[in-house]
ZAMARGU-4260 file (C-alpha; in steps of 0.2 Angstrom, whole numbers, plus 5000, padded with zeros to 4 digits):
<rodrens>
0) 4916/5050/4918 | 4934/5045/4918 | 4942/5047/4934 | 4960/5052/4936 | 4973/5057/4954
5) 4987/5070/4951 | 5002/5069/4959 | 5009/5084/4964 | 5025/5087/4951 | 5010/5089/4938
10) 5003/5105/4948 | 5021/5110/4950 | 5025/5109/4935 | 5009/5119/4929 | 5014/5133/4940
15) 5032/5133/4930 | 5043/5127/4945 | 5051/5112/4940 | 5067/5119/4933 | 5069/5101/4922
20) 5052/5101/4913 | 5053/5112/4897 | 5038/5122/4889 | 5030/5105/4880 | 5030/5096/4898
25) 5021/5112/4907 | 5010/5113/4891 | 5003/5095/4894 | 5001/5098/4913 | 4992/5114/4913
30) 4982/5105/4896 | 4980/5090/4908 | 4975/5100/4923 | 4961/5109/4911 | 4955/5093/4904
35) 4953/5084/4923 | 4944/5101/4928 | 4932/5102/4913 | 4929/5082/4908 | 4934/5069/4923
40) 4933/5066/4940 | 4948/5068/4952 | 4951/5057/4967 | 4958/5063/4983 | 4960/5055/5003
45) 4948/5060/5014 | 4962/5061/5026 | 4970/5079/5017 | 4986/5070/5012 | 4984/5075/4995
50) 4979/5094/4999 | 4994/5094/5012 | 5006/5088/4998 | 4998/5101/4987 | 4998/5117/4994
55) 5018/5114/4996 | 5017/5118/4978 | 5001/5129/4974 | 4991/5142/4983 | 4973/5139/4987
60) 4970/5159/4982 | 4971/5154/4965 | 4983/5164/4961 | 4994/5167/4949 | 4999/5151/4940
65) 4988/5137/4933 | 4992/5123/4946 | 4988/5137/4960 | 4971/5140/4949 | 4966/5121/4948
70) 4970/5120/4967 | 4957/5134/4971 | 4945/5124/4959 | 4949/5108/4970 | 4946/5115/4983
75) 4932/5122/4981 | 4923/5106/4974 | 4930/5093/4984 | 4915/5090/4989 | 4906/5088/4976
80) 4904/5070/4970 | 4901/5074/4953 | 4917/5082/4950 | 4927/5074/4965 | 4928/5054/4972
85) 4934/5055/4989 | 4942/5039/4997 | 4947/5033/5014 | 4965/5026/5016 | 4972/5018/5032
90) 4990/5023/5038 | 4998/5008/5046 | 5001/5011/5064 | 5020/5011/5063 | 5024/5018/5047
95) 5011/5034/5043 | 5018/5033/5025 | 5011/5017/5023 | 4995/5011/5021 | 4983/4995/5021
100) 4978/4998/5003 | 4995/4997/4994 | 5000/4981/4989 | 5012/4971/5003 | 5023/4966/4987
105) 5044/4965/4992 | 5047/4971/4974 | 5038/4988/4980 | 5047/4990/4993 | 5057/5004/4986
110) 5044/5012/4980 | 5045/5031/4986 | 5036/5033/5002 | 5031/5051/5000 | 5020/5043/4984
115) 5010/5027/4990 | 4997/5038/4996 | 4993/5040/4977 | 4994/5021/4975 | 4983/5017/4990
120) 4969/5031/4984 | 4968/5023/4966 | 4965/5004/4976 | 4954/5013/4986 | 4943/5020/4973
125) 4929/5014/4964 | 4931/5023/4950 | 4948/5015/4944 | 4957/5032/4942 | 4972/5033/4932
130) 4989/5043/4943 | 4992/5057/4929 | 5015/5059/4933 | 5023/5073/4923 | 5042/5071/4929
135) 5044/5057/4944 | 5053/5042/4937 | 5049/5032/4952 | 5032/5030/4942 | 5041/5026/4927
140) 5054/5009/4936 | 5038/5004/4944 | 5024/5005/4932 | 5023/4987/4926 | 5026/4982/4944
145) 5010/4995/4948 | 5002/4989/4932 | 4999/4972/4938 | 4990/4978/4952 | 4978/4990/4944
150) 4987/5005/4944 | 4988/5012/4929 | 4999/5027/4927 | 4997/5040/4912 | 5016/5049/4909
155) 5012/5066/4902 | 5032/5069/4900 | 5037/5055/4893 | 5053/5060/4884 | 5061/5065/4902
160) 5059/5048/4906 | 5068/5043/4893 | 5082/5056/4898 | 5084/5048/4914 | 5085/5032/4909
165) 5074/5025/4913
</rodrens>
């Protein structure tokens, strides 16, 4: 089973409130969100970073959109190991939005801070997840740089990268 890590501007998107993703983007998040649901497995931290970052976005009820409904389902299975992979990552003492497993590389340096949690759950993983990114272009100036350390990052949006360009 494939295993994949959804950053949160794909749940927001879903749920419609990304006022630059038009109707084919939120069609391939809520498709993507379905997918990861029904066929792959999802990583998350053991450490709630991901929910926390989540529910800023989506509500656990469920209810009313389809990134508040994939939530619920997340939820609800995270412990499941057939449907969830859950990983440990270490914050580094002073810097909480930096941890052990993201690579000590200068040229990432600039990476967005709020995001390396993603990047230290896909080294953490067994399961060699791939970051599913509908609107961040962060992902997008750093994915080759990502690329040669593993992290593979799948762009559902790719036309809005090219918008931005970047």
């Amino acid at each position: 089973m494939k295993a994949v890590i959804i950053e949160t501007n794909v749940i927001a998107v879903a749920n419609e409130i990304a006022d630059h993703a038009g109707s084919e983007c939120i069609l391939s998040c809520i498709n993507s969100l379905e997918k990861a649901k029904m066929k792959q497995k999802i990583v998350i931290d053991s450490g709630m970073l991901i929910f926390e970052e989540y529910f800023r976005y989506a509500h656990r009820s469920g209810q009313p959109r389809v990134g508040d409904a994939f939530l619920k389902w997340l939820w609800d299975n995270q412990a499941n190991s057939k449907r969830c992979e859950r990983v440990n990552i270490t914050p580094r003492d002073i810097d909480p939005d930096n941890f052990k497993e993201f690579p000590d590389d200068p040229v990432l340096n600039k990476f967005d801070r709020s995001d390396r949690k993603f990047v230290a759950i896909a080294w953490a993983s067994k399961h060699h997840p791939k970051i599913l990114n509908a609107t961040d272009s962060d992902w997008w100036h750093f994915k080759n740089h990502l690329n040669h350390y593993g992290v593979i990052i799948k762009f559902l949006c790719p036309n809005l990268m090219k918008l931005k360009n970047c």
